[in-house]
N, C-alpha and C positions, 0 to 999 in steps of 0.2 A: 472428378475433374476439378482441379483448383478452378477458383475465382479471379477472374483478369484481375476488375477491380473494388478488392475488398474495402468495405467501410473502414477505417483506423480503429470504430469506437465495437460495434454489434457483426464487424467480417462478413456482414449479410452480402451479397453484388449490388455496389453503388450503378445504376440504370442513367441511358442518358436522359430520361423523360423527369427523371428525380431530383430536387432542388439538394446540391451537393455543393463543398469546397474543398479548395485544396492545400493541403500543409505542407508551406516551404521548406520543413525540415525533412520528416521521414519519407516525404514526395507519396502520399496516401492520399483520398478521397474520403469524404466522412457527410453522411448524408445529415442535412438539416436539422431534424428530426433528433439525430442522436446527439446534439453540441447545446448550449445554452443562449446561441443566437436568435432572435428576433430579425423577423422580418425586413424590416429598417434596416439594422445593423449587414445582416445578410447581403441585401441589395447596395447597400454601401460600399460595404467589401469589393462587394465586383464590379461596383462604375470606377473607382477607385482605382484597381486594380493591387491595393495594397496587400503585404506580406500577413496570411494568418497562420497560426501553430493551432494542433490540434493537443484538446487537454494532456494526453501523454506527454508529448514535449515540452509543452507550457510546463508543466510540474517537473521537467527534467532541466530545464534550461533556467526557471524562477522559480523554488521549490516553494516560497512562502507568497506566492500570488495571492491567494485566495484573504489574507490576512488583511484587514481594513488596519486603521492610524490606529485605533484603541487596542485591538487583540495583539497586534506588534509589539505596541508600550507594555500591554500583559505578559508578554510572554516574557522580552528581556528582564521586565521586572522579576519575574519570576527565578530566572537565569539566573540573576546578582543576586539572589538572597538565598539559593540552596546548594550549597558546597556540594551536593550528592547526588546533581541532576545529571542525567546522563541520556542523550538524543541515541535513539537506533541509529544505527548505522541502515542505509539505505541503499541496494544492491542497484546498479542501472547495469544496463546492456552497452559493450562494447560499441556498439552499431551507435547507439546515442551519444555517448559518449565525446568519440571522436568525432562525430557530424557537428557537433554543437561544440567542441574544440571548449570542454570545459577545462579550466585549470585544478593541478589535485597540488593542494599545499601540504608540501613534506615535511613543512613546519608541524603540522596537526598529528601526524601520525606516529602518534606516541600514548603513553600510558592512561593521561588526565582521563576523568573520567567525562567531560567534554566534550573529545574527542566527536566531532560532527565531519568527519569527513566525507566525501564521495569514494566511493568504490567501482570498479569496473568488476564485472564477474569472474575474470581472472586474476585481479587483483584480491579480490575477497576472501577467493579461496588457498591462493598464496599465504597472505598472512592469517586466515585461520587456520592450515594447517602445519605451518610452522613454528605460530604459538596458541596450540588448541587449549579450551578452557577444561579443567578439571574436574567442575565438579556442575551443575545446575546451570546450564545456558538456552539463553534465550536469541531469539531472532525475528525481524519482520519483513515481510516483500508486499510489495504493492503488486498483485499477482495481474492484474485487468484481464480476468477469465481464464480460470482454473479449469475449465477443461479445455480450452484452447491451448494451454503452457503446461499441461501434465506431465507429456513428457521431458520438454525441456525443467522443469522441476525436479524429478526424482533424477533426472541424468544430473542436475546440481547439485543434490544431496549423498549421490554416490560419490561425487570427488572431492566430499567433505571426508577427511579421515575420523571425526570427532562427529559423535550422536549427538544433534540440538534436543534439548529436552523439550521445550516446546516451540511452535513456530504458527507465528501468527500472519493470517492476510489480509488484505482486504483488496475489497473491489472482483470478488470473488465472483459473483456475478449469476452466480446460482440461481434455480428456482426450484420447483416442485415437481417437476421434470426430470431435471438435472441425473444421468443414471450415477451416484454416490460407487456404485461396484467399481467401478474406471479408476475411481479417487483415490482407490485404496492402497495404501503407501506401507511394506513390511514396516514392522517396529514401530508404528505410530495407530492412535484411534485419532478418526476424523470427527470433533464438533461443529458444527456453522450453524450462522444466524443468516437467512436469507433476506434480500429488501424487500416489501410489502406494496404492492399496489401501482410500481412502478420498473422498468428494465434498471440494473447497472446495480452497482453498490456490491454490501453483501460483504460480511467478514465471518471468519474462519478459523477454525486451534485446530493443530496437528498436535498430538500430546503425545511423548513418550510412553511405549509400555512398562518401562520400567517407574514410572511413575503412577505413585495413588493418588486421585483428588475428587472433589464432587463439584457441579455447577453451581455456579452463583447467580442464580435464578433470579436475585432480586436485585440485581444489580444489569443484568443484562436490559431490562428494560427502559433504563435511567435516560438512555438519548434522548427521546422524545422523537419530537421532528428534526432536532441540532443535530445531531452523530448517530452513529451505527455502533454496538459496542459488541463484547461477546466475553463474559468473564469466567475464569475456573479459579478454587483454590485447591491448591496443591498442600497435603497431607505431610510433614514433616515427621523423620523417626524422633524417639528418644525425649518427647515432648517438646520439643524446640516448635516456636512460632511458626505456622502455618504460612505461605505465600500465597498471595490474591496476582492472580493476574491474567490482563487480560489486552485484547486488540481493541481499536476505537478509529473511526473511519468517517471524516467528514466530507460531504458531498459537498461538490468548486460552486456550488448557489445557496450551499446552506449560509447561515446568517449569525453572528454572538457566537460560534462555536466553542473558545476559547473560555467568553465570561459563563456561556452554559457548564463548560466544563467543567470550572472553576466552582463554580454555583454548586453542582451534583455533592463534589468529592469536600468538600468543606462546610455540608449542611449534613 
């Protein structure tokens, strides 16, 4: 029997006895417990009666919320000095989309390797399959609970005409629980990193079988408390350079994410 009414963040049933709020976008309930509010803040909200978004929308509607003044200046900085940086592209849902009446500039949607657009999920699959890539492609979704969206997953990946080689997520949401047999996607092996000690998080590689690589074990540890990472290198024929790559997933309360990162991969 579905759930009246599901949390936005854990789908547990939000109860009336249960300190909960409500998100004026997707019109969901999201119990206390599961959001980064404090009590104060909480109780503000509702003498207030002011407008809240739950983390989903908030990341759909302000994608770079979570960036304080310093990791912004990092990041453009970073921007302007590498000819060769290139933003995933990021899949959002129709439903979001249009609720939040984001604008898609048709300016962007071109070759640069820049290229930071928004995509709607039938948008996505439009232009990948009309210019699918060749040879070695990559891709990432912010999944929030892989086995809540399994099936809308694999029904995404069937109206892909073109194999992703590998495909990363995060917010996977997994534990040690979790039954992995469910997950199992033809033509892909499943690796993930689960979170540790606490609900939510959790990042994830769907690898190609037509691909050879081994773990990068000693790289997967690197986050710390700052991010979640999860890295493979992939095996190259013919002696050609080996590719490292991997997912990296920061939680909306972690802190320096940026200068951590920065730190890791340049030490």
């Amino acid at each position: 029997m579905p759930v009246k009414f599901p949390c936005s963040i854990c789908c547990n049933p939000v109860k009336t006895n249960q300190n909960s709020i409500f998100c004026n976008c997707c019109k969901l309930w999201t119990h206390l417990k599961c959001t980064n509010l404090n009590l104060i803040d909480y109780f503000k909200l509702a003498n207030d009666e002011e407008n809240w978004l739950c983390p989903e929308c908030l990341s759909t509607a302000l994608p770079l919320n979570w960036l304080d003044s310093e990791e912004f200046d990092l990041m453009i900085s970073d921007l302007d000095q590498s000819s060769n940086y290139c933003l995933n592209l990021k899949t959002i849902t129709d439903l979001n989309l249009d609720s939040l009446k984001l604008p898609i500039d048709e300016d962007l949607e071109s070759s640069d390797s820049r290229n930071s657009c928004y995509y709607s999920l039938n948008n996505f699959i439009d232009v990948f399959n009309h210019d699918p890539v060749q040879n070695v492609s990559f891709m990432h979704l912010n999944i929030r609970s892989l086995c809540k969206h399994i099936d809308q997953f694999k029904a995404f990946l069937h109206s892909i005409t073109h194999n992703i080689s590998v495909i990363g997520l995060t917010e996977t949401w997994l534990n040690a629980s979790s039954c992995k047999n469910l997950l199992n996607i033809p033509g892909y092996i499943l690796i993930n990193k689960n979170r540790v000690g606490r609900i939510g998080g959790g990042v994830a590689l769907y690898i190609s079988n037509d691909l050879q690589y081994t773990p990068r074990l000693d790289l997967n540890d690197i986050g710390g408390t700052s991010f979640e990472c999860i890295f493979i290198e992939i095996i190259t024929p013919h002696n050609a350079k080996n590719i490292v790559i991997g997912v990296v997933y920061k939680a909306p309360d972690a802190k320096t994410f940026l200068l951590a990162l920065k730190h890791y991969f340049t030490n």
